[in-house]
KOLNUFI-447456 format. One record per residue: residue in three letters; z, y, x of N, C-alpha, C in turn; chain. Coordinates in Angstrom, 2 decimals. Example, Ala and Ser with C-alpha at 12.3 -4.5 7.8 and 13.67 -1.06 7.14 Angstrom:
2
PABA   resn       nzz       nyy       nxx      cazz      cayy      caxx       czz       cyy       cxx   chain
PABA    Ala      7.80     -5.69     13.19      7.80     -4.50     12.30      7.80     -3.30     13.20       A
PABA    Ser      7.08     -2.25     12.85      7.14     -1.06     13.67      7.87      0.03     12.90       A
END
This chain:
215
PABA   resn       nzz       nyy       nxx      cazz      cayy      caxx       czz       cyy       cxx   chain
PABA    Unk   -216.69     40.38   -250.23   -216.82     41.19   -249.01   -217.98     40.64   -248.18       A
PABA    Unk   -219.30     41.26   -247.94   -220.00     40.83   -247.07   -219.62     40.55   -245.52       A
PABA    Unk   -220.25     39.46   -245.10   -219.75     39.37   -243.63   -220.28     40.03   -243.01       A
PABA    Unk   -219.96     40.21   -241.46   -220.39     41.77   -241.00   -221.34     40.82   -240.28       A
PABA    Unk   -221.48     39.79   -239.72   -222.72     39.23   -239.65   -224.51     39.40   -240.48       A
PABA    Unk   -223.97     39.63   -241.46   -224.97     39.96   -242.49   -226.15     40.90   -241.53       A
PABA    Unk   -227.37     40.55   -242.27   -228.41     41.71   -242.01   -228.30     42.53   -242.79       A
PABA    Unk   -229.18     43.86   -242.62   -229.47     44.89   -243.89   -230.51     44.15   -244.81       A
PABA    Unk   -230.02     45.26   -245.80   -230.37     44.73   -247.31   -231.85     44.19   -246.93       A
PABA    Unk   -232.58     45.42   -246.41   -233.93     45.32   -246.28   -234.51     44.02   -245.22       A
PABA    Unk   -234.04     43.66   -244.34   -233.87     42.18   -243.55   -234.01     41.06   -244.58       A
PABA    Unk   -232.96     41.11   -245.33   -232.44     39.78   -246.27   -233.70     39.31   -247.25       A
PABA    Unk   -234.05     40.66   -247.79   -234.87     40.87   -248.80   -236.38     40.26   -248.14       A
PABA    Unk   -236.50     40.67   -246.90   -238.10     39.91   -245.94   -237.57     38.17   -246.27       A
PABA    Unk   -236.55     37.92   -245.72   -236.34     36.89   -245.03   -236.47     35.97   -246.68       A
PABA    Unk   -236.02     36.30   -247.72   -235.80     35.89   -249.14   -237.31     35.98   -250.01       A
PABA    Unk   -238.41     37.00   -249.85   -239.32     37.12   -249.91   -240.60     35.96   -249.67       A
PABA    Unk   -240.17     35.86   -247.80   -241.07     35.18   -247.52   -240.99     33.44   -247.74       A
PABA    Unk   -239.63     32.85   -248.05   -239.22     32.01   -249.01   -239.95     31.53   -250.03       A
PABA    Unk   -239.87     32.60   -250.91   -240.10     32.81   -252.23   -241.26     32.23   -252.30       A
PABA    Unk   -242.23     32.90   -251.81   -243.79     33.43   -251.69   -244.70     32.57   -251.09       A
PABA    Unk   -244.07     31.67   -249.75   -244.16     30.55   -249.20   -245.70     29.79   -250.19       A
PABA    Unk   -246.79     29.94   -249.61   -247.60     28.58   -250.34   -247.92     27.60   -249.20       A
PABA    Unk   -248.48     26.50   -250.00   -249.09     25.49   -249.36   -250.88     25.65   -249.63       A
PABA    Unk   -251.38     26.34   -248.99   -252.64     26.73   -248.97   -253.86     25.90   -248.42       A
PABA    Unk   -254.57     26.20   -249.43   -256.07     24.92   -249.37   -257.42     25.91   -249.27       A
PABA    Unk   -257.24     26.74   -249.83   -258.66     27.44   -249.40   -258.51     28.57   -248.54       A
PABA    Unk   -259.19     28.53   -247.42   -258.90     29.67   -246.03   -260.56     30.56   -246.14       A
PABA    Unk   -260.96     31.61   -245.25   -261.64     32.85   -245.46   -262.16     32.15   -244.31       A
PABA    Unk   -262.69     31.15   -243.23   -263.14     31.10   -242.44   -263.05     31.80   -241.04       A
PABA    Unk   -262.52     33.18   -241.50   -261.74     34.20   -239.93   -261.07     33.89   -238.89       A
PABA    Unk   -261.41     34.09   -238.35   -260.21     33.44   -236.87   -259.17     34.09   -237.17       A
PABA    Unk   -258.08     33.78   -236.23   -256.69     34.50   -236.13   -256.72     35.42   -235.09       A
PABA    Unk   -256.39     36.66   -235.27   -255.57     37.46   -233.66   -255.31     37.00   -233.26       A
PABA    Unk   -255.73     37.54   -231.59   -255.02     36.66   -230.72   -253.43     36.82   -231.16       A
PABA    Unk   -252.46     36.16   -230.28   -251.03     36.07   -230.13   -250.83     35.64   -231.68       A
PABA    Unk   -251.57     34.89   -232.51   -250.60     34.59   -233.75   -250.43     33.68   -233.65       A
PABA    Unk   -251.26     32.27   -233.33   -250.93     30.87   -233.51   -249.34     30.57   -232.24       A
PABA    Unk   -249.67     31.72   -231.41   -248.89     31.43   -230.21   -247.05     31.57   -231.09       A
PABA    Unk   -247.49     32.36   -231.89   -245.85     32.99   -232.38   -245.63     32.15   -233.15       A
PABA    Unk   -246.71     31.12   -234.32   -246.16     30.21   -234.63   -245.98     29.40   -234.40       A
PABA    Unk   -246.36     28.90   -233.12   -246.12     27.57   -231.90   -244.36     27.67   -231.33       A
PABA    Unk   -244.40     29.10   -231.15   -242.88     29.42   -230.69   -242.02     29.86   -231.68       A
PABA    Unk   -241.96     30.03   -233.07   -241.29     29.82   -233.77   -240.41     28.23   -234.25       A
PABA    Unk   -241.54     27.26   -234.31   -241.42     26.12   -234.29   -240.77     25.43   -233.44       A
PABA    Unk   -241.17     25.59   -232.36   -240.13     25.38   -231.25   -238.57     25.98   -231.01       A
PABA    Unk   -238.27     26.55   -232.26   -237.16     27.36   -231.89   -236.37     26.05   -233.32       A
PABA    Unk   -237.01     25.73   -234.04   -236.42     24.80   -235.07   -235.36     24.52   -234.68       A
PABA    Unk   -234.30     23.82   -235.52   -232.79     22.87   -235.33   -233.73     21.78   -234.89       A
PABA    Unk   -232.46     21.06   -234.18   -233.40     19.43   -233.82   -232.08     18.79   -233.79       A
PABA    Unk   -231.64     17.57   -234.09   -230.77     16.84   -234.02   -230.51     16.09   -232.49       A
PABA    Unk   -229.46     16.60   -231.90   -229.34     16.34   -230.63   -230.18     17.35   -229.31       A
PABA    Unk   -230.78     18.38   -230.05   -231.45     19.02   -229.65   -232.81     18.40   -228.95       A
PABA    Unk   -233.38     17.12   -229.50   -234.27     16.90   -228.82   -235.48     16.87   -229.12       A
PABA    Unk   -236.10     18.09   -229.88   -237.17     18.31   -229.58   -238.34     17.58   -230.34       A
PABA    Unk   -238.26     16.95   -231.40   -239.36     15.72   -231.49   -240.29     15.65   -232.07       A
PABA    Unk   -241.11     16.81   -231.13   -242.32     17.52   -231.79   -243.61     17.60   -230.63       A
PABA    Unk   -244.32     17.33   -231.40   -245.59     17.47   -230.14   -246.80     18.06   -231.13       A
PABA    Unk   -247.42     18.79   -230.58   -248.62     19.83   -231.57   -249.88     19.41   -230.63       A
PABA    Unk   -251.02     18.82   -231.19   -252.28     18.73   -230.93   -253.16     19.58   -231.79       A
PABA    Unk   -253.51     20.78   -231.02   -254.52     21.71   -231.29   -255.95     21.07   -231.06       A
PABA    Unk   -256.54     21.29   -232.28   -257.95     20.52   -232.41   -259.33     22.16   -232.06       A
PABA    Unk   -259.69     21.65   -231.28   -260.85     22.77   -231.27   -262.53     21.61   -230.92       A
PABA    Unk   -262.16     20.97   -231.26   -263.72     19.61   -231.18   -264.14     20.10   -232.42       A
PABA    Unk   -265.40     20.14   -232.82   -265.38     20.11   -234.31   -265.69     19.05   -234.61       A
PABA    Unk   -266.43     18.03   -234.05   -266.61     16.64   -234.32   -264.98     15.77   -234.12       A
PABA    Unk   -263.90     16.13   -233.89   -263.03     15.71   -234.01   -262.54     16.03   -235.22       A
PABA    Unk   -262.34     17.49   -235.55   -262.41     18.31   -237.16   -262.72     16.89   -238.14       A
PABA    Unk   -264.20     16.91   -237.92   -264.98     16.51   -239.31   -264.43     14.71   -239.07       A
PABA    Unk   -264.02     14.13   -238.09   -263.51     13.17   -238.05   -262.20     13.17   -238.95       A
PABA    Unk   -261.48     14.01   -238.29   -260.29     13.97   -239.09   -260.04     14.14   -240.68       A
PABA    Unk   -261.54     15.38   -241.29   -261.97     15.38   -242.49   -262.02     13.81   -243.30       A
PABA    Unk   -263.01     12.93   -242.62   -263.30     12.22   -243.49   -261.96     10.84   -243.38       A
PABA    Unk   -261.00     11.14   -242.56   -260.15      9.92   -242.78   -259.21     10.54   -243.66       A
PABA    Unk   -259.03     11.68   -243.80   -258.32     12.61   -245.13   -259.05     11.98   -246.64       A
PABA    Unk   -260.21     12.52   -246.52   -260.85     12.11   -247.39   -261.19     10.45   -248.39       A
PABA    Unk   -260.83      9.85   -246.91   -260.72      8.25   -247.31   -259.59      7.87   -247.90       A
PABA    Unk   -258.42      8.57   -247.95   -257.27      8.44   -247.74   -257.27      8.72   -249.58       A
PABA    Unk   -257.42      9.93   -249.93   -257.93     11.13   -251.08   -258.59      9.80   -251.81       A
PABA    Unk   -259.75      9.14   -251.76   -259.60      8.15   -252.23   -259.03      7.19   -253.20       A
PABA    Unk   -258.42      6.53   -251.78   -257.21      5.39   -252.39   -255.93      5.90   -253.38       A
PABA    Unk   -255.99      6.92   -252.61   -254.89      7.49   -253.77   -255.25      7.66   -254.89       A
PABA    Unk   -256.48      8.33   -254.85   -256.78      8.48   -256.64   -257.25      7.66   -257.30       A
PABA    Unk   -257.14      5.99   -256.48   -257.75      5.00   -257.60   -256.25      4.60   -257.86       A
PABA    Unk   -254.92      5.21   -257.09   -253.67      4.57   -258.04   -252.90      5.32   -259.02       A
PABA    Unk   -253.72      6.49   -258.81   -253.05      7.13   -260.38   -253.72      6.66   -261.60       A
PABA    Unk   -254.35      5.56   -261.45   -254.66      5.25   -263.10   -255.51      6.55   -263.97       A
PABA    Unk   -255.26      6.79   -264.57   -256.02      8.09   -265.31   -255.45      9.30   -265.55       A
PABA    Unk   -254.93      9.39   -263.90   -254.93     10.41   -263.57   -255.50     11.21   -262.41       A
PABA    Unk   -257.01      9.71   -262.28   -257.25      9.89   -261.14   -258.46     11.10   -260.98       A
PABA    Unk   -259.08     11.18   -262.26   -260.13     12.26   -262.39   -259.85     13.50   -262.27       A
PABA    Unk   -258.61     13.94   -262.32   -257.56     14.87   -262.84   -257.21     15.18   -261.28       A
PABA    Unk   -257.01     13.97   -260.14   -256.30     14.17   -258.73   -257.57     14.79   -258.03       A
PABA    Unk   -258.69     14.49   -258.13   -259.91     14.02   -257.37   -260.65     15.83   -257.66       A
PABA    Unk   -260.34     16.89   -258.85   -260.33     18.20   -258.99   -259.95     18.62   -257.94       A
PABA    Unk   -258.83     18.06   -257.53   -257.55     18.86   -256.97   -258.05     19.10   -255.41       A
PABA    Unk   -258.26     20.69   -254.87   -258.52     20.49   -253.27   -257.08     20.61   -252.69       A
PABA    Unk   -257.22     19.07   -251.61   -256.08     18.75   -251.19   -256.12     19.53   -249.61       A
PABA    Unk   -257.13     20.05   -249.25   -257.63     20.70   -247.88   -257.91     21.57   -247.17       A
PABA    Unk   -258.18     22.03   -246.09   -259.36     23.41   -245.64   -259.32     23.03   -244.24       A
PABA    Unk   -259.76     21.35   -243.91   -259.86     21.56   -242.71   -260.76     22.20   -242.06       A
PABA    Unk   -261.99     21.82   -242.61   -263.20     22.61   -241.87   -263.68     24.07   -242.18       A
PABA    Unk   -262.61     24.82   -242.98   -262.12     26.22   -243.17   -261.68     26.67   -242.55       A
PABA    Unk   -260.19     26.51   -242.53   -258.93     27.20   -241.80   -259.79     27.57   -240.21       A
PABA    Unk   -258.91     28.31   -239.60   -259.21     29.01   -238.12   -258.58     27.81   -236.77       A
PABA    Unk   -257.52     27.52   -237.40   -256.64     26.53   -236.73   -256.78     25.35   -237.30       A
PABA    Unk   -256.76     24.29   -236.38   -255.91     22.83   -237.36   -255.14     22.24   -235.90       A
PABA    Unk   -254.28     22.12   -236.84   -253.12     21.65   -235.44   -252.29     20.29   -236.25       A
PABA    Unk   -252.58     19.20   -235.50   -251.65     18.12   -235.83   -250.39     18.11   -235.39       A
PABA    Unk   -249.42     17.47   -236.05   -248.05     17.61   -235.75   -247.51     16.39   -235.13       A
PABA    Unk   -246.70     15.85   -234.20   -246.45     14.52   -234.24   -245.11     14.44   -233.68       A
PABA    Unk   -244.52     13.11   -233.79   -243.46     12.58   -233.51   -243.89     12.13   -231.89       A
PABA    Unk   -243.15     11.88   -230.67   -243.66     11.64   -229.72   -242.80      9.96   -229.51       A
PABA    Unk   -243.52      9.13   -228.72   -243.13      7.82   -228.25   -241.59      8.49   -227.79       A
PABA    Unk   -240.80      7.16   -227.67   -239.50      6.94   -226.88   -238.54      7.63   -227.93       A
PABA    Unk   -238.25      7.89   -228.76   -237.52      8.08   -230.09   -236.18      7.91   -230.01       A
PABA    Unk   -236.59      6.18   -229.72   -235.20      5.21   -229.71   -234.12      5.93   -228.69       A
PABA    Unk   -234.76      6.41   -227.37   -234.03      6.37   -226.49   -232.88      7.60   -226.61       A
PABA    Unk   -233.16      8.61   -227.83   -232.17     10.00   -228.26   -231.38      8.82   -229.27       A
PABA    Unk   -230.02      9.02   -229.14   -229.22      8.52   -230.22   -228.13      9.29   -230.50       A
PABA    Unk   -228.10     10.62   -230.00   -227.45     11.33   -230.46   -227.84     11.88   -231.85       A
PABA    Unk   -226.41     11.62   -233.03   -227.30     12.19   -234.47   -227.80     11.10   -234.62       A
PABA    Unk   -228.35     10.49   -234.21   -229.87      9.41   -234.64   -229.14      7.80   -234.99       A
PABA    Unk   -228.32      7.46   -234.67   -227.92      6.01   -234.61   -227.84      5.33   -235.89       A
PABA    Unk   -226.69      6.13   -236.83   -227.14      5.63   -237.91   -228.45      6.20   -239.23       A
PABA    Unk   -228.95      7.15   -238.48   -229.63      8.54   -239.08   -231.04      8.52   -238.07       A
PABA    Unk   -232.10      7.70   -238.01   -232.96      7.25   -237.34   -234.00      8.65   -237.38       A
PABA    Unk   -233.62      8.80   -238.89   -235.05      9.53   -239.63   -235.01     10.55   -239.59       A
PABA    Unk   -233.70     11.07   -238.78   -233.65     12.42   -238.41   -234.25     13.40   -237.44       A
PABA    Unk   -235.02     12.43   -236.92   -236.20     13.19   -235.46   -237.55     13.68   -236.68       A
PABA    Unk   -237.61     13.46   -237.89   -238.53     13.46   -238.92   -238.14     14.84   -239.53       A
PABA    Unk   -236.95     14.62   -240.49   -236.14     15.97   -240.72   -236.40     17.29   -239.49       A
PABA    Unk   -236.02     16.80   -238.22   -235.98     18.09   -236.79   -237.47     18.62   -237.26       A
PABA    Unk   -238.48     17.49   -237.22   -239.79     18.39   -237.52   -240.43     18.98   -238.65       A
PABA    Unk   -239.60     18.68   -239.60   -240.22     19.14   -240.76   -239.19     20.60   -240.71       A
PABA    Unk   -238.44     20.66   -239.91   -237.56     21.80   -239.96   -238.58     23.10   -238.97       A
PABA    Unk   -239.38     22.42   -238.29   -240.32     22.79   -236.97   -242.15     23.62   -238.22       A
PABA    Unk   -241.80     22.79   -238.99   -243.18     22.78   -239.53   -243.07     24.01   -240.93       A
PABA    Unk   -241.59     23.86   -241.42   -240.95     24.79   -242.10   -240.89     26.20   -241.12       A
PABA    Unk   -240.39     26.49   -239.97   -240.29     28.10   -239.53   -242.19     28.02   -238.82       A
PABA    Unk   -243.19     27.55   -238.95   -243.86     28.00   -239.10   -244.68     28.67   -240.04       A
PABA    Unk   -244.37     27.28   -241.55   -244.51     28.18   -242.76   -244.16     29.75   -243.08       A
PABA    Unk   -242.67     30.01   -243.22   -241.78     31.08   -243.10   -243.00     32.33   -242.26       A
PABA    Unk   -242.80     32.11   -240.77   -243.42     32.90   -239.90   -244.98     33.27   -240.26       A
PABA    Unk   -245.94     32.48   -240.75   -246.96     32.34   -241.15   -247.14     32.88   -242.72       A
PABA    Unk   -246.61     33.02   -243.34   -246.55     34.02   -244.54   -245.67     35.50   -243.93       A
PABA    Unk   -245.24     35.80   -243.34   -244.66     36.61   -242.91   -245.83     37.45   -242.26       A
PABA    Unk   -246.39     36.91   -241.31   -247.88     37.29   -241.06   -248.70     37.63   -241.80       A
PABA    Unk   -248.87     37.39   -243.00   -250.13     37.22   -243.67   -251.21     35.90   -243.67       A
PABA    Unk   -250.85     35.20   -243.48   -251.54     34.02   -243.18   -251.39     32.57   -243.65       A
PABA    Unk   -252.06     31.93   -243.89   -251.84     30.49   -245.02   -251.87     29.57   -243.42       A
PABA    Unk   -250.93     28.59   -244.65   -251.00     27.55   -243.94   -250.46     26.01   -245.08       A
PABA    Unk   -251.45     25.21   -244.94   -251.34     23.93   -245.27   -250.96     22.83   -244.73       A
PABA    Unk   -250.00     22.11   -245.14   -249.70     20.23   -245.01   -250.37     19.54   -245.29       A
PABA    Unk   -251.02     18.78   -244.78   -252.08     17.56   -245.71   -251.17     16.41   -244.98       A
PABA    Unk   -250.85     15.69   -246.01   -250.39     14.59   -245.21   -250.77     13.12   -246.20       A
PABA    Unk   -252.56     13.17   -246.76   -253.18     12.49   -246.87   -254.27     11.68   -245.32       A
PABA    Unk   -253.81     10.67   -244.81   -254.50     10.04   -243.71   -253.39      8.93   -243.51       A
PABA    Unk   -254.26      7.83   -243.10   -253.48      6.73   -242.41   -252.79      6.72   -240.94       A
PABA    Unk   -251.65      7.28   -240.57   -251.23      7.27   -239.10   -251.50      6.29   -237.98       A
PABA    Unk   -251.82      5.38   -238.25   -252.53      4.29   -236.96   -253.93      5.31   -236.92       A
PABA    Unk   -254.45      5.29   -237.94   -256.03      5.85   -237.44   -256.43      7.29   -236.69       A
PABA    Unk   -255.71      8.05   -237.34   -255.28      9.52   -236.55   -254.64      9.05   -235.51       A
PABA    Unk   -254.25      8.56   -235.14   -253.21      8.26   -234.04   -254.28      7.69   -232.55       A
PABA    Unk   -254.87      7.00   -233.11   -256.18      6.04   -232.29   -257.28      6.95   -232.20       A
PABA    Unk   -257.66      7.89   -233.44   -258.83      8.92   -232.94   -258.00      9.82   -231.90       A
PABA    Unk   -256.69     10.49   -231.70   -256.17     11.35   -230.81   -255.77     10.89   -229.59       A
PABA    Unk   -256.06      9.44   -229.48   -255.09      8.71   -228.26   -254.09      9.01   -228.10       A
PABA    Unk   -253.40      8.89   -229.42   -251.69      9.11   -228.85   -251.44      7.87   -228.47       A
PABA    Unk   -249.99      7.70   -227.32   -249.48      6.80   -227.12   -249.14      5.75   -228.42       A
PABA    Unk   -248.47      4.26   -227.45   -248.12      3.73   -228.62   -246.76      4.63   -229.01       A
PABA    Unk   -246.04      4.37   -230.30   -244.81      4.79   -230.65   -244.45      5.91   -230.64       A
PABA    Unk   -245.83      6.93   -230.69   -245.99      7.97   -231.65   -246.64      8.13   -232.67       A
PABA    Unk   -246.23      8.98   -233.83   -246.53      8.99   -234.75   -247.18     10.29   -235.77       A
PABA    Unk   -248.13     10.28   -235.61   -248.73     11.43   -236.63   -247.73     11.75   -238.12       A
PABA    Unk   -247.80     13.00   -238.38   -247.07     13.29   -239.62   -247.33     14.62   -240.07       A
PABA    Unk   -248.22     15.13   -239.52   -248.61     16.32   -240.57   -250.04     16.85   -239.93       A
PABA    Unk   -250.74     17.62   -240.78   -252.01     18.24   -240.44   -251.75     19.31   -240.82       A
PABA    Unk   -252.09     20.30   -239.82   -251.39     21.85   -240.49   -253.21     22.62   -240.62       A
PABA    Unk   -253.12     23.02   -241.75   -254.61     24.13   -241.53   -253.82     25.20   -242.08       A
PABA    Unk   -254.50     26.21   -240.51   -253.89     27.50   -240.32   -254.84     28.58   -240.61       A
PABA    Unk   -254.60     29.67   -241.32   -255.89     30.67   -241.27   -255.62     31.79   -242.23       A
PABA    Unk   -256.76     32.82   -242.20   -256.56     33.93   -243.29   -257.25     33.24   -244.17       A
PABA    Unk   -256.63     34.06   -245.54   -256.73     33.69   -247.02   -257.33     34.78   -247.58       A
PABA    Unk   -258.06     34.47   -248.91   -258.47     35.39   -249.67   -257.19     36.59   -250.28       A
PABA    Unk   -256.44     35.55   -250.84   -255.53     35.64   -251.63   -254.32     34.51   -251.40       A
PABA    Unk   -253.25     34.84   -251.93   -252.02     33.58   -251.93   -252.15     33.02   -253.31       A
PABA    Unk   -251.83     32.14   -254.01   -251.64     31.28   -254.67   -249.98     32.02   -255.19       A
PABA    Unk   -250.76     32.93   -256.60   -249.70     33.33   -257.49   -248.10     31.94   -257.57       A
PABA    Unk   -248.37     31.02   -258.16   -247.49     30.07   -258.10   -247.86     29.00   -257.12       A
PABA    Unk   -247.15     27.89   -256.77   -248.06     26.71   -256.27   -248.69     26.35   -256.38       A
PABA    Unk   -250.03     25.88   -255.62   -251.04     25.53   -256.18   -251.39     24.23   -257.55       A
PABA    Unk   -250.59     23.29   -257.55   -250.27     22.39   -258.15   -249.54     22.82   -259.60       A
PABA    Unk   -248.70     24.00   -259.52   -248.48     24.32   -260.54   -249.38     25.00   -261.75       A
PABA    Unk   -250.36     25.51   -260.47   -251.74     26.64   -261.43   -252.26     25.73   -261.91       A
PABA    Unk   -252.65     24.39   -261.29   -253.74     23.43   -261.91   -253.26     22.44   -263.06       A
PABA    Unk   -251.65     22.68   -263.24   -251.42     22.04   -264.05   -251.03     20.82   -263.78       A
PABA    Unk   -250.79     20.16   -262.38   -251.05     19.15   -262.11   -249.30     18.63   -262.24       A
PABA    Unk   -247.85     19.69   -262.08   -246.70     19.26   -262.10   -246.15     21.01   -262.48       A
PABA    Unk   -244.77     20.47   -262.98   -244.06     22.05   -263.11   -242.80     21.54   -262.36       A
PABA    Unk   -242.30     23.05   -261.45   -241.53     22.12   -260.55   -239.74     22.49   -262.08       A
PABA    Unk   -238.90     21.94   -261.39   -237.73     21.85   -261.78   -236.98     22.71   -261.16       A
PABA    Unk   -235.51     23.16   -261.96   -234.69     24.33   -261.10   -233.37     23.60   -260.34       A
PABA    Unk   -232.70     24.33   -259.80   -231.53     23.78   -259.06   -230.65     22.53   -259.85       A
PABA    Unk   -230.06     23.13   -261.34   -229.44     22.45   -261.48   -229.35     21.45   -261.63       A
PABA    Unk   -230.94     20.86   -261.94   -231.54     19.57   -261.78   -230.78     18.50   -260.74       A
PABA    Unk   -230.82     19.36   -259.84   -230.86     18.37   -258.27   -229.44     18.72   -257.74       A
PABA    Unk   -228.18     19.36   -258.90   -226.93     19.83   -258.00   -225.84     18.91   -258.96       A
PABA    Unk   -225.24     18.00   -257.90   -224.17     17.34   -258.60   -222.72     18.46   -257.67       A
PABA    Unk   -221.65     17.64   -258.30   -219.82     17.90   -257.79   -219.28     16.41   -257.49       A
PABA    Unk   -218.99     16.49   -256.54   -217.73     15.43   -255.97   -218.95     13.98   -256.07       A
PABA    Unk   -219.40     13.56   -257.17   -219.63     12.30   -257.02   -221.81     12.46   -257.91       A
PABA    Unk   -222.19     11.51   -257.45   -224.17     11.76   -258.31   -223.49     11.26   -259.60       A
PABA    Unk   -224.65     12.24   -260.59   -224.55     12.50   -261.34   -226.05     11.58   -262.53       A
PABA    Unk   -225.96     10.58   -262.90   -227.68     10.50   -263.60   -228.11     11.04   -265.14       A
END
């Protein structure tokens, strides 16, 4: 029996769609956005679950471009180190565009804000849950942002002291995502990572135990 809560079919089917379809997008069309879009995904985000309801999100909208190309090359440094630890798989990583900052229309950093400690609701034994609130924040922008028509990327290649010191954040906040926002040519038939070959993802039952883990 469906609950009468339920949406119509045609609701479910958007909401299941834009799920589905969801990419993590690296190459953007250079276009700006309409006005009122970044705004709807600013306030979508803000509408996230938060544990204790508090919020533990702060968005730095970059419009410097010398801040941009700053932020480019500590990505890039980052892009790097990483690919001298995959061993030989590093020629293979170093193909791979991990980016579109100096593409996308938007780039908006995401962050954790100082004073953390002081929410302990939810949080006491579950610290890492002001982390979870935002990735829940960074998720209904995804959602909302394909729903739109519009890509949007995670890079979360960069060292957080250094982003942190180019943005003057306080102490005891913490950088944790780089969002590049923008129109796309096209979406990315599968994940991008999956087209290149680089991983194939796995299905549910993989990851679903009963009563007790399962190896």
């Amino acid at each position: 029996m469906e609950s009468k809560h339920s949406y119509t079919e045609v609701e479910k089917n958007a909401v299941y769609r834009a799920i589905k379809e969801r990419r993590d997008m690296r190459h953007f069309s250079h276009e700006s956005l309409e006005d009122g879009v970044l705004a709807r995904l600013l306030t979508v985000a803000n509408q996230a679950p938060s544990v204790g309801l508090m919020q533990p999100w702060r968005f730095i909208r970059i419009t410097d471009n010398s801040i941009r190309i700053a932020i480019k090359t500590l990505v890039e440094t980052e892009r790097n180190i990483t690919a001298d630890l995959l061993d030989e798989r590093k020629n293979e990583f170093l193909k791979l565009k991990v980016e579109g900052i100096l593409e996308c229309a938007e780039l908006i950093v995401v962050a954790l804000p100082e004073g953390r400690e002081n929410h302990v609701f939810g949080r006491r034994t579950m610290p890492d849950m002001d982390l979870a609130s935002v990735a829940c924040a960074i998720q209904n922008m995804w959602l909302a942002a394909r729903a739109e028509g519009i890509g949007l990327g995670w890079v979360s290649l960069f060292e957080p002291l250094q982003l942190a010191t180019l943005l003057n954040m306080p102490e005891g906040s913490r950088p944790i995502a780089i969002l590049c926002i923008g129109h796309v040519d096209k979406f990315y038939e599968k994940p991008m990572l999956v087209e290149q070959n680089w991983i194939q993802p796995e299905e549910i039952e993989r990851f679903l135990f009963e009563n007790t883990w399962v190896k």
